[in-house]
Backbone and ligand atoms as CSV (ligand in chain L), in Angstrom:
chain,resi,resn,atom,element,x,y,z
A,1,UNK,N,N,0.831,-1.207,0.000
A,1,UNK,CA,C,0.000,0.000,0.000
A,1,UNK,C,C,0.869,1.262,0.000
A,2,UNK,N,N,2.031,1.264,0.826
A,2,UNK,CA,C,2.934,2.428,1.018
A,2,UNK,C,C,3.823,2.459,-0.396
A,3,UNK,N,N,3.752,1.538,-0.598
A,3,UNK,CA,C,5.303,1.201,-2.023
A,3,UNK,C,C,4.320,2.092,-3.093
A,4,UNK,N,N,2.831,1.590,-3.426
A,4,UNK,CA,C,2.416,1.847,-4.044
A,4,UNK,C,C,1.803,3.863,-3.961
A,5,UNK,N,N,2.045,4.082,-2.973
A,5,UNK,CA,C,1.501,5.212,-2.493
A,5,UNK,C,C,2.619,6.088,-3.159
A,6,UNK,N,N,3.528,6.089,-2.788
A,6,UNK,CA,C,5.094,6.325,-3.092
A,6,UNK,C,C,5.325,6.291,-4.722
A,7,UNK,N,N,5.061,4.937,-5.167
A,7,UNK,CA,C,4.978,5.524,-6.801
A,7,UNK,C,C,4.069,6.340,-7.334
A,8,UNK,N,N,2.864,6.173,-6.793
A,8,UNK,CA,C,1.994,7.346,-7.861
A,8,UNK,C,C,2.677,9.152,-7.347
A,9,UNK,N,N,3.015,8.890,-6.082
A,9,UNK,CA,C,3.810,10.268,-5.543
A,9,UNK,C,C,4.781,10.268,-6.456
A,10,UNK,N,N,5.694,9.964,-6.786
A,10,UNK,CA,C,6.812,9.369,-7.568
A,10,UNK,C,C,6.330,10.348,-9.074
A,11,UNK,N,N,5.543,9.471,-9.562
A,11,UNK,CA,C,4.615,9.476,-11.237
A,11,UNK,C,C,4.256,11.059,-11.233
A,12,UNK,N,N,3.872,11.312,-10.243
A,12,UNK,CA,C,2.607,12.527,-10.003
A,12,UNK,C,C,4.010,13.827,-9.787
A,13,UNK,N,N,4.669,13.750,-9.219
A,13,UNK,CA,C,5.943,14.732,-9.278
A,13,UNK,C,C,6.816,14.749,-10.771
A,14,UNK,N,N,7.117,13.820,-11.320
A,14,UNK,CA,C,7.819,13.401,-12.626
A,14,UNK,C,C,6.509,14.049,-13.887
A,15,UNK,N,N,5.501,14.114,-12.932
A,15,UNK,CA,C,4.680,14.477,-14.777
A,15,UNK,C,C,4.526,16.203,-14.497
A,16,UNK,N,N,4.735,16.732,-13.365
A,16,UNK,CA,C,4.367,18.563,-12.957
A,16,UNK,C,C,6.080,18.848,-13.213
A,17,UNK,N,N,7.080,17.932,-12.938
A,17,UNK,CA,C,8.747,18.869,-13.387
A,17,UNK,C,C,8.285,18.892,-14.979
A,18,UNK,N,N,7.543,18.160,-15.592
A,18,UNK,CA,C,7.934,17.726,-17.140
A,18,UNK,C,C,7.151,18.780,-17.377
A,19,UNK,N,N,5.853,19.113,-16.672
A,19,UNK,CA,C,4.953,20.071,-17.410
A,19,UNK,C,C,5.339,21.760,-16.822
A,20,UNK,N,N,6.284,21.986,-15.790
A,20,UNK,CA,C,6.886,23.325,-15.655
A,20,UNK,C,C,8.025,23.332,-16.333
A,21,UNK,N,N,8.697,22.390,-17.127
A,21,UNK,CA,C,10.005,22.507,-18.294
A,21,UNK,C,C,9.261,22.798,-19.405
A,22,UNK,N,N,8.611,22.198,-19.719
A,22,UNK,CA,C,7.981,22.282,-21.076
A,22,UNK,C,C,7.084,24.372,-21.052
A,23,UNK,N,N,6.479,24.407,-19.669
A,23,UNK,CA,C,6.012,25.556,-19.864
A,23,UNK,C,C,7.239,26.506,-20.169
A,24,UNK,N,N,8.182,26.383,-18.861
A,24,UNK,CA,C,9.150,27.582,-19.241
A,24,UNK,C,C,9.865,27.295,-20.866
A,25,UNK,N,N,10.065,26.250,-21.133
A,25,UNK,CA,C,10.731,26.494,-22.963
A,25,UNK,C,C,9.623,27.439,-23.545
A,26,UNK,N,N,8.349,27.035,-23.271
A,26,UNK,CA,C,7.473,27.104,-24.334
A,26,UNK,C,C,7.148,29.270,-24.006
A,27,UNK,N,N,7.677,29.451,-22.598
A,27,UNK,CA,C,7.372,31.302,-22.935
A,27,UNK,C,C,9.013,31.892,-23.344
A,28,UNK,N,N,10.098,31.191,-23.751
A,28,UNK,CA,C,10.975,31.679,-24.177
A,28,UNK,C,C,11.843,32.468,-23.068
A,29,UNK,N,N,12.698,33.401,-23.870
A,29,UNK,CA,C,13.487,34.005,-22.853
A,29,UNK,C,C,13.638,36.000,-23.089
A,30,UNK,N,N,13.875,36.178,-22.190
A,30,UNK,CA,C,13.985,37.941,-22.442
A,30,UNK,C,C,14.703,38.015,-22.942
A,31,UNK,N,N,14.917,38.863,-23.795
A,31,UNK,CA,C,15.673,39.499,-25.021
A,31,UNK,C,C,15.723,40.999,-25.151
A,32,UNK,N,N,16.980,41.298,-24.772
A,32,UNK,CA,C,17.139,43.024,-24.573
A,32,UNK,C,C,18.087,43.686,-26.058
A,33,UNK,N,N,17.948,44.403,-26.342
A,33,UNK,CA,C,18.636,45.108,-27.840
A,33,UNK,C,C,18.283,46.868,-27.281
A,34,UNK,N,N,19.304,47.528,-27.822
A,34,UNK,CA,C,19.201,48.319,-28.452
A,34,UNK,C,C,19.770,49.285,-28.850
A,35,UNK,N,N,18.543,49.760,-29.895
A,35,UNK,CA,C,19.247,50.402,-31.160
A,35,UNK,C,C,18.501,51.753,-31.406
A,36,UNK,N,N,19.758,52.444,-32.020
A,36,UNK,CA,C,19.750,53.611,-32.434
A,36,UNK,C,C,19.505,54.025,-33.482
A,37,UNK,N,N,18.679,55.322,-34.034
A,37,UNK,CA,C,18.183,55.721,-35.081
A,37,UNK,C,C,18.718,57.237,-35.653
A,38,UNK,N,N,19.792,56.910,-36.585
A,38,UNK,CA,C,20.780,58.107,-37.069
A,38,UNK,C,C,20.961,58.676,-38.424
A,39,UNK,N,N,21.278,59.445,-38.601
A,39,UNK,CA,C,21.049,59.637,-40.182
A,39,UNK,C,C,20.706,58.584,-40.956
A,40,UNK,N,N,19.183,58.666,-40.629
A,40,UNK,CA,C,18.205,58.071,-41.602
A,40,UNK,C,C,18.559,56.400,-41.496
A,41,UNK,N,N,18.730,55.587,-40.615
A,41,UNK,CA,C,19.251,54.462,-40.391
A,41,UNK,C,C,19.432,53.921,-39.037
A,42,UNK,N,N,18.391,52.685,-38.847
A,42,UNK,CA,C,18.771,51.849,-37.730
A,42,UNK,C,C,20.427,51.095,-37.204
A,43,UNK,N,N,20.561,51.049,-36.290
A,43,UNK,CA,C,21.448,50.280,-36.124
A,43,UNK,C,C,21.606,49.611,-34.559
A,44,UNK,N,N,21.405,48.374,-34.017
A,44,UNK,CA,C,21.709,47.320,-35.509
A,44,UNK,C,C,20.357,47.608,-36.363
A,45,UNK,N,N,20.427,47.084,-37.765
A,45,UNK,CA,C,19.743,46.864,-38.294
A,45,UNK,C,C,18.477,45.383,-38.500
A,46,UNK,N,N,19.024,44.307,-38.091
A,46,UNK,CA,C,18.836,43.446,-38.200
A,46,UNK,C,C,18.804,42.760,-36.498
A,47,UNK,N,N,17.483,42.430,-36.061
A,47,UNK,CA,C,17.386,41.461,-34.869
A,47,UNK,C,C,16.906,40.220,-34.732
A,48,UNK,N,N,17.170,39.347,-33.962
A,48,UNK,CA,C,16.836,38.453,-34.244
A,48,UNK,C,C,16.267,37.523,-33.042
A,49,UNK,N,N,15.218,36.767,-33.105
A,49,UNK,CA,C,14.887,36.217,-31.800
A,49,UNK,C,C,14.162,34.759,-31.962
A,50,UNK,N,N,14.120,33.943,-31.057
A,50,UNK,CA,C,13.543,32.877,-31.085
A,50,UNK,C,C,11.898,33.357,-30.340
A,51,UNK,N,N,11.270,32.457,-31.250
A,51,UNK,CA,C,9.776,32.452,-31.214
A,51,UNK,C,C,9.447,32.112,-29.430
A,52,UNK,N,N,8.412,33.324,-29.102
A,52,UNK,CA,C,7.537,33.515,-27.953
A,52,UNK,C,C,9.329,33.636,-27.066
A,53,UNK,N,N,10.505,34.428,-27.391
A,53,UNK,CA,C,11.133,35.318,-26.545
A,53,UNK,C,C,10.111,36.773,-26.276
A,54,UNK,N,N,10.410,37.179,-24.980
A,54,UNK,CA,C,9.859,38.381,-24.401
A,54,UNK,C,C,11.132,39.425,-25.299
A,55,UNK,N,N,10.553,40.229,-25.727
A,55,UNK,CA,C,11.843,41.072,-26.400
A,55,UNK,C,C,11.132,42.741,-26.007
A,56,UNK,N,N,12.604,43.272,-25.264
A,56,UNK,CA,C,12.714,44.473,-25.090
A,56,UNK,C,C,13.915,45.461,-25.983
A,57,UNK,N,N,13.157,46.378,-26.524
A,57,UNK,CA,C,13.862,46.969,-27.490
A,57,UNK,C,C,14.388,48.776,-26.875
A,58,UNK,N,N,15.235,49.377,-26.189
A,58,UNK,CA,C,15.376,50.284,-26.097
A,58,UNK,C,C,15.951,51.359,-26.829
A,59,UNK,N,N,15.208,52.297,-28.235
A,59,UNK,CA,C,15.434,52.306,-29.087
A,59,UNK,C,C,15.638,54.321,-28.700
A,60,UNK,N,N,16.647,54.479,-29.377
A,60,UNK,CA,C,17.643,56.138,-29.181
A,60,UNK,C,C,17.291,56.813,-30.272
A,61,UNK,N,N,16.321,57.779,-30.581
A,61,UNK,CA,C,16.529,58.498,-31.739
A,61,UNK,C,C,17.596,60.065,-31.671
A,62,UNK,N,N,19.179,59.904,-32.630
A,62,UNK,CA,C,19.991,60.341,-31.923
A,62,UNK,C,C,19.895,61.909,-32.359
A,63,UNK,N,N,19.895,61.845,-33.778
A,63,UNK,CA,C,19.798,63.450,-34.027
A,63,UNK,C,C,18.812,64.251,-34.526
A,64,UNK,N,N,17.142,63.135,-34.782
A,64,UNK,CA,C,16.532,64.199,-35.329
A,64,UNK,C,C,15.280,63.092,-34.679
A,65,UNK,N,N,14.086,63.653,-34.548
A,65,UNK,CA,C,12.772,62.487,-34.183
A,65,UNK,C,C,12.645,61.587,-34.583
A,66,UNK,N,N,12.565,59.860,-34.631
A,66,UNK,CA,C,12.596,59.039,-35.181
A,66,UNK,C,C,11.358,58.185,-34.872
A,67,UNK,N,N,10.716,57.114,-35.532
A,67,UNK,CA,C,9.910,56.211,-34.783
A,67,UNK,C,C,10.595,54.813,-35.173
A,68,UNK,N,N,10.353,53.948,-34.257
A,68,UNK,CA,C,10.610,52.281,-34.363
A,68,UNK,C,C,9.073,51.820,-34.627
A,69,UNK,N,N,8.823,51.121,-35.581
A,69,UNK,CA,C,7.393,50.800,-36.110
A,69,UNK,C,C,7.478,49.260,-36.751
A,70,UNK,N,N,6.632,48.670,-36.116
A,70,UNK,CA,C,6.520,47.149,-37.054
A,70,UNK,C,C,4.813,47.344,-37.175
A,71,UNK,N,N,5.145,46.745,-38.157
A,71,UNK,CA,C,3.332,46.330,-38.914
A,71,UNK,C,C,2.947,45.016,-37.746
A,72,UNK,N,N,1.710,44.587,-38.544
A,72,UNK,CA,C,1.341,43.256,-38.237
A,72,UNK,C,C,1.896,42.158,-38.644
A,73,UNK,N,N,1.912,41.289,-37.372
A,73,UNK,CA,C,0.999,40.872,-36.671
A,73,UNK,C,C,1.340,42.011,-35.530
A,74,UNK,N,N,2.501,42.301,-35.568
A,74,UNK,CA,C,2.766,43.012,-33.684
A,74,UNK,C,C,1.920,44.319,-33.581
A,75,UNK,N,N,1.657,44.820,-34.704
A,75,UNK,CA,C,1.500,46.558,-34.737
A,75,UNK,C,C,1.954,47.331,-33.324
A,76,UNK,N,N,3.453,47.404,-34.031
A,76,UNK,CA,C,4.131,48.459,-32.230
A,76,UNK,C,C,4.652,49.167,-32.517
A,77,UNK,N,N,4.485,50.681,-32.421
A,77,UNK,CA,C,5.151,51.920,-32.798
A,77,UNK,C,C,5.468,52.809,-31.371
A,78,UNK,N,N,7.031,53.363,-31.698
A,78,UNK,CA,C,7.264,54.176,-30.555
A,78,UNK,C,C,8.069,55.251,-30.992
A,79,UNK,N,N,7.722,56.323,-31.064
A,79,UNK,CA,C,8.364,57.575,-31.184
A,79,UNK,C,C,9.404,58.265,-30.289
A,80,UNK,N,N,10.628,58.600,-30.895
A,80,UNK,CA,C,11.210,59.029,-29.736
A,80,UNK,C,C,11.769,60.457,-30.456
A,81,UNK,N,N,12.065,61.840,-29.784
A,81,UNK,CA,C,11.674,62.530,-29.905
A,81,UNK,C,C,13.829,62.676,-30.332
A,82,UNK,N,N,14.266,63.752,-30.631
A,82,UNK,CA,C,15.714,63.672,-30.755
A,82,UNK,C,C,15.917,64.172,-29.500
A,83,UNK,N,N,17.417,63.086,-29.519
A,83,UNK,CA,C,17.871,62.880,-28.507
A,83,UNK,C,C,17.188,61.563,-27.013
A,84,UNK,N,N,16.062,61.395,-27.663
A,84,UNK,CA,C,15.730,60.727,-26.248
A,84,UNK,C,C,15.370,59.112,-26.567
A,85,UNK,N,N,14.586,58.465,-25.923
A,85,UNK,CA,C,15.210,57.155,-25.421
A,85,UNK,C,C,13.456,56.602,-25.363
A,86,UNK,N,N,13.237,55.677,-26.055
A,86,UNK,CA,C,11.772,54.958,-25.557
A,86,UNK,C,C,11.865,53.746,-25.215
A,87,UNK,N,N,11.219,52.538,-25.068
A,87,UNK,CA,C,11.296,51.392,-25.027
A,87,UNK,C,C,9.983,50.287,-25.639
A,88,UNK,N,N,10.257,49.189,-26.311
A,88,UNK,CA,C,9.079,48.761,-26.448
A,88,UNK,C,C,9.255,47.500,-26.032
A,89,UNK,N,N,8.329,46.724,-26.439
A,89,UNK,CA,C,8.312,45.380,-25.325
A,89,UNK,C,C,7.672,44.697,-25.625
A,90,UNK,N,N,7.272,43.212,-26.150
A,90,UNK,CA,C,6.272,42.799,-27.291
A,90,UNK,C,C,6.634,41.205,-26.779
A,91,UNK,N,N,6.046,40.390,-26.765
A,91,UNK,CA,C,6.279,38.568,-26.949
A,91,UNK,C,C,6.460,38.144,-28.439
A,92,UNK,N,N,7.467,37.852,-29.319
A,92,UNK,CA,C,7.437,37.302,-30.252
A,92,UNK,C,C,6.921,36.362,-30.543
A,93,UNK,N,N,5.346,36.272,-30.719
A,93,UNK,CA,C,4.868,35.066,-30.788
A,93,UNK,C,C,4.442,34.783,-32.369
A,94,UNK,N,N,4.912,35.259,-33.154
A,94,UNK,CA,C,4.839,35.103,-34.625
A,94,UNK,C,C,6.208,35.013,-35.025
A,95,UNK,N,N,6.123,34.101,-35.623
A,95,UNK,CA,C,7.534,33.412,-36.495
A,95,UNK,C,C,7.442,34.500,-37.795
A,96,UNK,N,N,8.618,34.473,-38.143
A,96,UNK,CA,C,8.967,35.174,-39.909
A,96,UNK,C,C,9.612,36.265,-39.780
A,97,UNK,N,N,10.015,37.285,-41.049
A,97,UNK,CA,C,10.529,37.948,-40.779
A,97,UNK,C,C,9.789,39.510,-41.194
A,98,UNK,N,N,10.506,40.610,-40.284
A,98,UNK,CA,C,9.308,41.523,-39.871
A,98,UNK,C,C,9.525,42.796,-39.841
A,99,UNK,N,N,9.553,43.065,-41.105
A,99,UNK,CA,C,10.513,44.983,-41.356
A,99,UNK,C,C,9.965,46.282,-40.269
A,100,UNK,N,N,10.486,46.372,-39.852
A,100,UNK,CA,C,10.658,47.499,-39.179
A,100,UNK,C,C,10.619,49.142,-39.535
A,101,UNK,N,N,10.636,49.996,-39.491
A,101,UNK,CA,C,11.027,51.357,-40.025
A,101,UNK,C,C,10.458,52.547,-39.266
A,102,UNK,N,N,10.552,53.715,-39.763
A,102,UNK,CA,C,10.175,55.082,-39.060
A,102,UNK,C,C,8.837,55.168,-39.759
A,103,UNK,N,N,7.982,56.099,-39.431
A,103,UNK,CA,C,6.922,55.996,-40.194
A,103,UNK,C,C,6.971,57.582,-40.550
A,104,UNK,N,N,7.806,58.439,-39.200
A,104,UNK,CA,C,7.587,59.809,-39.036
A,104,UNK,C,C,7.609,60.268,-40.863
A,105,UNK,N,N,6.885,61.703,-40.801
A,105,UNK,CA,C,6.597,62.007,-41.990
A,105,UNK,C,C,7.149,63.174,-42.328
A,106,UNK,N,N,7.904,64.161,-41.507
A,106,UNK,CA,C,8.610,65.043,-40.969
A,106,UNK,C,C,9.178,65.004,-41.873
A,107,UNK,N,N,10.161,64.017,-42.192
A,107,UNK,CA,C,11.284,64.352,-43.232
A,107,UNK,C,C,11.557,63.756,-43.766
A,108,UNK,N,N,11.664,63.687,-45.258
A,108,UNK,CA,C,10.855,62.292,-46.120
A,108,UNK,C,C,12.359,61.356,-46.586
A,109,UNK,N,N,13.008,61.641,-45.775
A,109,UNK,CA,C,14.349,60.426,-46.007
A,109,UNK,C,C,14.070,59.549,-44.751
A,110,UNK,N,N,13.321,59.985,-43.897
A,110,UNK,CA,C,12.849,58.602,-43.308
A,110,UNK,C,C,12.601,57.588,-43.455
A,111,UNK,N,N,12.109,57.499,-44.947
A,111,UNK,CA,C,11.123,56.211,-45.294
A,111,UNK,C,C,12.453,55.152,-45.990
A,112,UNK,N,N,13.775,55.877,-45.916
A,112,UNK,CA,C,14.797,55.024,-45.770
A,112,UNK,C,C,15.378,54.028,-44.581
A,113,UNK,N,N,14.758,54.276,-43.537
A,113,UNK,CA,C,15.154,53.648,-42.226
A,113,UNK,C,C,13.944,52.366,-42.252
A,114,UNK,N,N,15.103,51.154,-42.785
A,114,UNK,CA,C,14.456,50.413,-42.429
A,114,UNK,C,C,15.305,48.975,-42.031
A,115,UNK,N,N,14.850,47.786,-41.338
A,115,UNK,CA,C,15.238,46.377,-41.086
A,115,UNK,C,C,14.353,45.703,-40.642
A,116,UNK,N,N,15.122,44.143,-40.734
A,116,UNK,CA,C,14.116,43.332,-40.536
A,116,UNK,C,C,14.431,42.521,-38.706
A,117,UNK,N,N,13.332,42.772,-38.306
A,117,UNK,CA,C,12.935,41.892,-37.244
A,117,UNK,C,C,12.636,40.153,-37.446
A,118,UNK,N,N,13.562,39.185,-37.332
A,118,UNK,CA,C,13.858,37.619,-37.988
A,118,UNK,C,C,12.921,37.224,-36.314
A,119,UNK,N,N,12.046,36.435,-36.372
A,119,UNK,CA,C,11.650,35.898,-35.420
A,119,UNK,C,C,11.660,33.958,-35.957
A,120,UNK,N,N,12.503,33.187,-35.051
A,120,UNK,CA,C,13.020,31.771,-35.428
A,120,UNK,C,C,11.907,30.921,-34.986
L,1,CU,CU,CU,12.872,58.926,-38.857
């Protein structure tokens, strides 16, 4: 009765480690970057992350107003004003890859600032 008590205790612990491993793979990991927006150009340009990472982006627009903008699926835009500093913050839960750019309209060499967001 005890032996047997002991294995399903046993079984019953072995199946909740398997199902809190599997959860933590499955929300990924934080992911910090960032990048700056300078004559008319991100940098880095190119990020990259594994699917359902938490990703924080602290993005510098250095000499003139800039925005960091992704379309859908994420639709996340953040303006930062020159000189200053925003942050955005998103779960990569869509795979593919995911251009980025300014949208500001201010000054039309903006629509040169662009990269791709690679989600694995
Ligand atoms: Cu811009």
């Amino acid at each position: 009765m005890h032996a047997r008590r002991w294995l399903f205790s046993a079984a019953f612990a072995a199946s909740v480690l398997g199902l809190v491993s599997a959860a933590a793979q499955d929300q990924g990991q934080v992911r910090e970057f960032t990048v700056t927006g300078d004559h008319y150009a991100f940098s880095p340009a190119s990020i990259q992350v594994n699917r359902n990472d938490l990703v924080k982006i602290t993005f510098t627009a250095r000499d003139i107003p800039h925005s960091l903008t992704i379309d859908g699926p994420y639709r996340i835009s953040k303006r930062a004003g020159a000189g200053q500093t925003v942050t955005l913050e998103f779960r990569a839960d869509q795979a593919g890859e995911h251009p980025f750019y300014c949208n500001l309209s201010q000054d039309a060499k903006c629509k040169d600032m662009k990269g791709i967001l690679t989600v694995r």
